[in-house]
C-alpha positions in Angstrom: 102.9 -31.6 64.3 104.5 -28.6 65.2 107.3 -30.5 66.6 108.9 -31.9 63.2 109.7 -28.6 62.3 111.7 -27.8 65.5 113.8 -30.9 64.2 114.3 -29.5 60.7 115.4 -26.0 62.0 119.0 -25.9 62.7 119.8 -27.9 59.6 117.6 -26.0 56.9 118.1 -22.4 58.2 121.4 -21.9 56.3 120.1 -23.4 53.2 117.0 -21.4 53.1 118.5 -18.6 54.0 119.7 -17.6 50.5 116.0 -16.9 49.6 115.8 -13.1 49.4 114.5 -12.1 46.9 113.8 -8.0 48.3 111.7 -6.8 46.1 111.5 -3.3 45.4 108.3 -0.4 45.8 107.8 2.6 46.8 105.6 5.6 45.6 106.9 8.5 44.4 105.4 11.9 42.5 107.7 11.1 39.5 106.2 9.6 36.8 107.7 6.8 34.5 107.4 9.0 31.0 109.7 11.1 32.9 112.9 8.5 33.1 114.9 9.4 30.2 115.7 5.9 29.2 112.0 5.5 27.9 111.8 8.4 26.8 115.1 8.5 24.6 115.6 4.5 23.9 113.2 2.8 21.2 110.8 1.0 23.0 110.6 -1.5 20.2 112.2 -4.9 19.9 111.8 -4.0 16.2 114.6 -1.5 16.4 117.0 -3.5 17.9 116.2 -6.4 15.7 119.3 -5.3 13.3 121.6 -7.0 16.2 120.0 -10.6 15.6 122.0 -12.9 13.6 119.5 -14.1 11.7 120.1 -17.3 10.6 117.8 -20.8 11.1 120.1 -22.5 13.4 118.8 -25.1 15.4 120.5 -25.3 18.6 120.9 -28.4 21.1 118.9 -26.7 23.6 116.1 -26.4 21.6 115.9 -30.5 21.7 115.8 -30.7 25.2 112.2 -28.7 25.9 110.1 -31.5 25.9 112.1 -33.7 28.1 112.6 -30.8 30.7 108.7 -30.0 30.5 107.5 -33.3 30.9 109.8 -34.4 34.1 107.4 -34.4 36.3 105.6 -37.3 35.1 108.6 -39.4 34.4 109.3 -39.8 37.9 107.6 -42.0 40.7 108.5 -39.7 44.1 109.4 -36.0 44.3 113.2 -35.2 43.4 113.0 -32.8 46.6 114.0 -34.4 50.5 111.3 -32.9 52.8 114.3 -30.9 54.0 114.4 -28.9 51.2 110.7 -28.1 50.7 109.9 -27.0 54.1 111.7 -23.7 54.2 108.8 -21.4 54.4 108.0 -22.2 57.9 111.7 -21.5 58.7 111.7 -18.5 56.9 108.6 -17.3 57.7 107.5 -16.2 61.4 105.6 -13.8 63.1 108.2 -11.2 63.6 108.1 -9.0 60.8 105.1 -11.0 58.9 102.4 -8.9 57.7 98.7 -10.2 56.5 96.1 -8.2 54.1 95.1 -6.0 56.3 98.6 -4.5 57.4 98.7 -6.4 60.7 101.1 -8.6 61.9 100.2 -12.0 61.6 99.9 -13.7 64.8 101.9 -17.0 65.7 98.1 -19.0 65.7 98.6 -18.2 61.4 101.7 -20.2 61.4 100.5 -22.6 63.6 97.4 -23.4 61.8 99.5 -23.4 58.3 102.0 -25.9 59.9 98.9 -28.1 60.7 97.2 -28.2 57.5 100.7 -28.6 55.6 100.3 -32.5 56.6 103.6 -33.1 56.2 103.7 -36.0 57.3 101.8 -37.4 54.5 104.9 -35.9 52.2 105.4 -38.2 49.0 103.0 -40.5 49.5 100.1 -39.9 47.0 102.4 -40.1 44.3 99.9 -38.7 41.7 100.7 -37.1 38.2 98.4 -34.6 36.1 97.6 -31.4 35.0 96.7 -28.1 35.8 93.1 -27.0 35.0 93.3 -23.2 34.5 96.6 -20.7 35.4 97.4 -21.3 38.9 99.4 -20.0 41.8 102.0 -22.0 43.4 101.9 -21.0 47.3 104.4 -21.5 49.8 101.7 -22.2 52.5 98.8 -23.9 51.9 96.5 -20.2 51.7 95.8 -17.2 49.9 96.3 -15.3 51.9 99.5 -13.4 51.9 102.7 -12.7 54.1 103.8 -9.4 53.4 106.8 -7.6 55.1 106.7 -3.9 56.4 105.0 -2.2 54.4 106.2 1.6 55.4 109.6 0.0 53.9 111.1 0.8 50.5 110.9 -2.7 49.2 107.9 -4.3 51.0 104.5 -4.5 51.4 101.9 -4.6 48.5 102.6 -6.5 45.9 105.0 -8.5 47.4 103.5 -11.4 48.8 106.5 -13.7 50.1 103.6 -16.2 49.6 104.0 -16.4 45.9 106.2 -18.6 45.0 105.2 -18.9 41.2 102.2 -19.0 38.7 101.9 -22.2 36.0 100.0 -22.3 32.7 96.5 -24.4 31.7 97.3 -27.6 31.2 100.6 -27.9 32.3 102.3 -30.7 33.3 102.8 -31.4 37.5 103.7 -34.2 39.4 101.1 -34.3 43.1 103.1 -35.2 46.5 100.3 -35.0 48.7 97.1 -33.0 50.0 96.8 -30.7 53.2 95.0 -31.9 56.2 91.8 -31.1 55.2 92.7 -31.8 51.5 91.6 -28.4 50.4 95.0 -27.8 48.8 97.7 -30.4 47.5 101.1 -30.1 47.2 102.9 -30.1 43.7 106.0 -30.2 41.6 105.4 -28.3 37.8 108.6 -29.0 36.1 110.8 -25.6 37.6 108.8 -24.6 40.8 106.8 -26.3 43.2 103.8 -24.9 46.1 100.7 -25.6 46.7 97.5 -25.6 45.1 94.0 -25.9 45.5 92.6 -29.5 45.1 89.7 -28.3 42.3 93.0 -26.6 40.0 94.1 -30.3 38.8 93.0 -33.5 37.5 95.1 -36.7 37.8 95.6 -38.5 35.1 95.7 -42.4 34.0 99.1 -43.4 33.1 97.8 -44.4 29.3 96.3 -40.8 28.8 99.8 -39.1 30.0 102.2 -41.2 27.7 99.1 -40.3 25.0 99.7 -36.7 25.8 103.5 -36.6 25.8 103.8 -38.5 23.0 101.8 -36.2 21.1 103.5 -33.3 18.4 102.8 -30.1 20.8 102.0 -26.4 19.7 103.3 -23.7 21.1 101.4 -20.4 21.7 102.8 -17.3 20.3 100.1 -14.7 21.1 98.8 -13.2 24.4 95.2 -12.7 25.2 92.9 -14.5 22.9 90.2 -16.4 23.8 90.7 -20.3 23.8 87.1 -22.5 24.0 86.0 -26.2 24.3 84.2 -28.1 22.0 80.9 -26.7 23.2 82.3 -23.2 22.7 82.3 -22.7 26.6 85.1 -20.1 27.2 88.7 -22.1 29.1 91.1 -19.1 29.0 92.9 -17.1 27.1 96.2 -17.9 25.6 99.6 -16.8 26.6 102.9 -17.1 26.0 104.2 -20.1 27.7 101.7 -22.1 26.9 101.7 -25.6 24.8 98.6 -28.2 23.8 99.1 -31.8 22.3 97.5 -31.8 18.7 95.0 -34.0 17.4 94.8 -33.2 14.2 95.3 -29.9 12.2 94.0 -28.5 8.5 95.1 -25.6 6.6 94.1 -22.5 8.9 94.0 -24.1 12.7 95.1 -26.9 14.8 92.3 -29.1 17.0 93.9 -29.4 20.5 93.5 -31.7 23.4 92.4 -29.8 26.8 91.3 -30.7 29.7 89.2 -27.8 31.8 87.1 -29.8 34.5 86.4 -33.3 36.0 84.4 -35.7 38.2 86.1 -36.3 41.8 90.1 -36.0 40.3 89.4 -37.2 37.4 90.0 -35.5 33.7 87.2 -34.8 31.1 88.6 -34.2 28.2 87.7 -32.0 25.9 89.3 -30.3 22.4 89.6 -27.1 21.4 90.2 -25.2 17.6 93.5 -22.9 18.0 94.3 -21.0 14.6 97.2 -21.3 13.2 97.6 -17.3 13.5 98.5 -17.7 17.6 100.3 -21.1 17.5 102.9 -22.6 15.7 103.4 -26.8 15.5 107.6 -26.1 15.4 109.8 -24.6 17.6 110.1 -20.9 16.4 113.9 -20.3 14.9 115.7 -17.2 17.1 115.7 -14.8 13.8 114.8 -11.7 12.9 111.2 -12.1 12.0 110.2 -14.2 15.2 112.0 -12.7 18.0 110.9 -9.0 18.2 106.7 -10.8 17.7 107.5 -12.1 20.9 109.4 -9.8 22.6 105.8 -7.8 21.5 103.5 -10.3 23.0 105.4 -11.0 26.4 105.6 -7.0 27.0 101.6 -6.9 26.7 101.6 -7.7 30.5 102.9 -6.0 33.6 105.0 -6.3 36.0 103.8 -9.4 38.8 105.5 -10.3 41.8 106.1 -14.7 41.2 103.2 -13.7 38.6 100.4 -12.6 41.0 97.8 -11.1 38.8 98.1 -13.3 35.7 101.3 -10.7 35.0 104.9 -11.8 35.3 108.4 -10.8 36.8 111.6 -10.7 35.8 112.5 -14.5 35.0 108.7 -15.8 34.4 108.8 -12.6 31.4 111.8 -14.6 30.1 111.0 -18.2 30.6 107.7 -17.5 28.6 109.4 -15.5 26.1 111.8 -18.3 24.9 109.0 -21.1 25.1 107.9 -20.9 21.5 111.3 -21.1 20.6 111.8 -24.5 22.3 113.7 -23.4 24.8 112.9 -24.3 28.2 114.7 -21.8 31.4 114.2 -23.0 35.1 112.2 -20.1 37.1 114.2 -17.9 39.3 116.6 -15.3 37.8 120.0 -17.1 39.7 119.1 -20.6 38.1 118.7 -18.7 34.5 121.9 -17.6 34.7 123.7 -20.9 35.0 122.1 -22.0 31.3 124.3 -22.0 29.0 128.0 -20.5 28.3 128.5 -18.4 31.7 130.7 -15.5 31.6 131.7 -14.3 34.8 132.0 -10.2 35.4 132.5 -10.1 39.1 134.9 -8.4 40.4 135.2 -6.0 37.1 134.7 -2.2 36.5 132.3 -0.7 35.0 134.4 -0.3 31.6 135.9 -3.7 31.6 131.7 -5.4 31.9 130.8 -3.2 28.8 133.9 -4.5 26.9 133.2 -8.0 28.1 129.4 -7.9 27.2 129.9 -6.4 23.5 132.4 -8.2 23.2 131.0 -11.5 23.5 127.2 -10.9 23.7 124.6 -12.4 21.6 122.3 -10.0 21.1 118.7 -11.5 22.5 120.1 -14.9 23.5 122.5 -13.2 26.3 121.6 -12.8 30.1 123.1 -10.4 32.5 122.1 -11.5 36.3 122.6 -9.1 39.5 121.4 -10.3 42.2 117.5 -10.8 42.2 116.9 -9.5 39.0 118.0 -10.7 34.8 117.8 -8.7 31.9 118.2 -9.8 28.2 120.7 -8.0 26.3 119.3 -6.4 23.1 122.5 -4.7 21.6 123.5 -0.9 21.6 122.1 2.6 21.2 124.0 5.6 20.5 127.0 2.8 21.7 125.3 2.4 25.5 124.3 -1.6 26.1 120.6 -1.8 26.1 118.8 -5.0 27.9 115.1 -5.7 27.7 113.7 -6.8 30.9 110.5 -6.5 33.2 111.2 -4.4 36.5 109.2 -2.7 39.2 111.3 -0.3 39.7 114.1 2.4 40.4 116.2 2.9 43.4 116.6 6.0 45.3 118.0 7.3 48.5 117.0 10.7 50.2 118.8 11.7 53.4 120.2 8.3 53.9 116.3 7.1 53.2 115.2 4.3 50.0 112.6 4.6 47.8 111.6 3.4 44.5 110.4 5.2 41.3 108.3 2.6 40.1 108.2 1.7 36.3 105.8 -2.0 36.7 106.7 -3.3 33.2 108.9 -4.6 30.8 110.8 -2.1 28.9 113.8 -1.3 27.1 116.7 0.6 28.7 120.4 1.1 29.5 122.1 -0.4 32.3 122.0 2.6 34.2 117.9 3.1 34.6 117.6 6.4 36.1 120.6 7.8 36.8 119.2 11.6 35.8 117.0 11.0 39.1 117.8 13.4 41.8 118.2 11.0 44.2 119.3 7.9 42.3 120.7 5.4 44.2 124.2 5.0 42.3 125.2 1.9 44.8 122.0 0.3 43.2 122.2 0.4 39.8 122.5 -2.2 37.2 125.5 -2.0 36.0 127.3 -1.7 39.0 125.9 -5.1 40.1 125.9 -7.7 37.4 128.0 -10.4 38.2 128.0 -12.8 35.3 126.6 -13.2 31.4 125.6 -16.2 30.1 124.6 -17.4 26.0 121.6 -19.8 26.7 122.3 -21.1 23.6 126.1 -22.1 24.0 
């Protein structure tokens, strides 16, 4: 088995090789009440809510969510060559590769997760359904996790390479095929794709799927409340991100179809009472009144690298965030700034990307993208741009050595984080390093 890799080498490693991603963390006696940006800057999307045009616009993008979130059952084979989905075992080897217990991971690990990826079986199952409870997409078929050097600024805990992403309850996904032993299978969701473990999904019968799509969807717009079945047995909690086929509705709450366990692969379905209090039936306009409720909600988690810990990152905070509006973003912060009007910035100074961006940003419906992290701008404070974005951390160099400040969650701030620091890594900093703007709604 291990052979069809070798084949694959040479022609994926230049593709694959644009998956970074370094990741930032390092401990430091500083404390994030300390960094004058949240200390000075309203940490309150209410504040900055005087920027939003508030108007009931309907944009074309907002027409497009269902078709982009049900994809993945409107196809019969993946979209994806093997080529392109077997870059974590080019990516990935023992040099460098740290497990749980701050060893490195011996070559047997890769050997064993080669084996049980069964590629060879890729595309042939074919299956379409849904997931039964939050779930983490993996790039090997394990939990356990591939860390890099952990005595590096950067590495180690959280970031498990691992993660690729997390999706919802009850989301739509599209099943390739199942490891070896066919504890996990291999899936599509409709912006990422990893495996999972074979008791997270149900496959569903064609009629049931065209039932469910067909269906007017909710969309949650609060974090954290408990959602149950029928019998009252507790599912999960809701979260931003999140949307259930209704069945019927009456003045206070809407009766849901979900689906939350199942015999051999197969769905039993169930319903559920949501109140109308933390859903809404139509997309959410992008006004005044709904945008900083959200913003709210979507800041009530932390920072989580690819989502680990039911948390979210950078792009996940803002794919979420502009679900109830009916606005569907792919996953990775490079793919989100390609949606919409792009505005290049590269190759500017620093005064000419502040002219450019209040010039011709949106306040919360413009991106700014550097490399492996977006931000949503927000408008101005005492005239400096202010985004709103999720982040671990700060940069810093001491005697030629990084570190990190670490903030772990999404706040409000300038695009120069930190730069009262001592040892603030200038070369590092936001502003210096945004490359482009896009209006996701141009």
């Amino acid at each position: 088995m291990r052979y069809f890799f070798i084949v694959f080498a040479l022609f994926l490693f230049v593709g694959c090789s644009q998956h970074t991603g370094k990741p930032d963390i390092k401990k430091s006696a500083a404390k994030p009440f300390e960094i004058y940006d949240l200390v000075n800057i309203p940490q309150d999307a209410e504040y900055f809510s005087k920027f939003i045009d508030n108007n009931n616009t309907i944009y074309d993008i907002q027409r497009k969510y269902n078709t982009r979130y049900f994809s993945v059952w409107n196809i019969d084979k993946p979209r994806e060559s093997i080529e392109s989905i077997v870059w974590p075992f080019i990516a990935f080897t023992p040099p460098g590769s740290y497990g749980e217990n701050l060893q490195l991971h011996k070559q047997s690990f890769f050997d064993e997760m080669i084996q049980s990826a069964n590629f060879q079986e890729y595309a042939t199952l074919n299956k379409k359904g849904l997931t039964l409870r939050e779930v983490n997409l993996r790039a090997f078929p394990t939990i356990k996790p591939l860390l890099r050097d952990p005595t590096l600024a950067g590495e180690g805990f959280p970031f498990d390479y691992l993660q690729n992403s997390t999706v919802h309850a009850n989301s739509p996904i599209f099943i390739s095929h199942y490891s070896e032993d066919k504890e996990w299978a291999y899936v599509f969701s409709s912006f990422a794709s990893g495996w999972i473990k074979a008791d997270e999904f149900v496959i569903l019968e064609d009629d049931d799927r065209e039932l469910w799509q067909s269906a007017q969807q909710i969309y949650i717009i609060k974090e954290g409340v408990a959602i149950y079945d029928a019998s009252e047995d507790f599912l999960y909690k809701s979260k931003i991100g999140m949307s259930f086929a209704i069945i019927s509705e009456d003045e206070t709450s809407y009766k849901v179809l979900t689906v939350a366990s199942h015999i051999g692969s197969r769905a039993i379905y169930s319903s559920s009472i949501i109140s109308k209090e933390i859903a809404t039936k139509e997309p959410l306009n992008l006004s005044v009144e709904n945008l900083p409720n959200i913003v709210k909600e979507v800041s009530k988690t932390n920072y989580g690298w690819g989502g680990m810990y039911e948390q979210r990152d950078c792009s996940s905070m803002l794919r979420d965030m502009y679900t109830p509006f009916g606005i569907w973003l792919p996953r990775n912060s490079y793919q989100q700034s390609r949606v919409g009007k792009v505005i290049s910035l590269k190759d500017m100074d620093e005064e000419e990307k502040i002219k450019v961006i209040k010039e011709n940003g949106v306040p919360f419906q413009t991106l700014l993208y550097r490399k492996g992290h977006i931000v949503l701008y927000v408008g101005t404070y005492n005239d400096d741009i202010v985004v709103f974005h999720n982040t671990w951390g700060i940069k810093t160099k001491k005697d030629g050595v990084e570190g990190r400040l670490v903030v772990g969650r999404a706040i409000f701030s300038t695009l120069k984080l930190g730069k009262e620091l001592k040892y603030y890594d200038e070369k590092s900093e936001l502003l210096k390093n945004i490359t482009s703007m896009n209006i996701i709604t141009e």
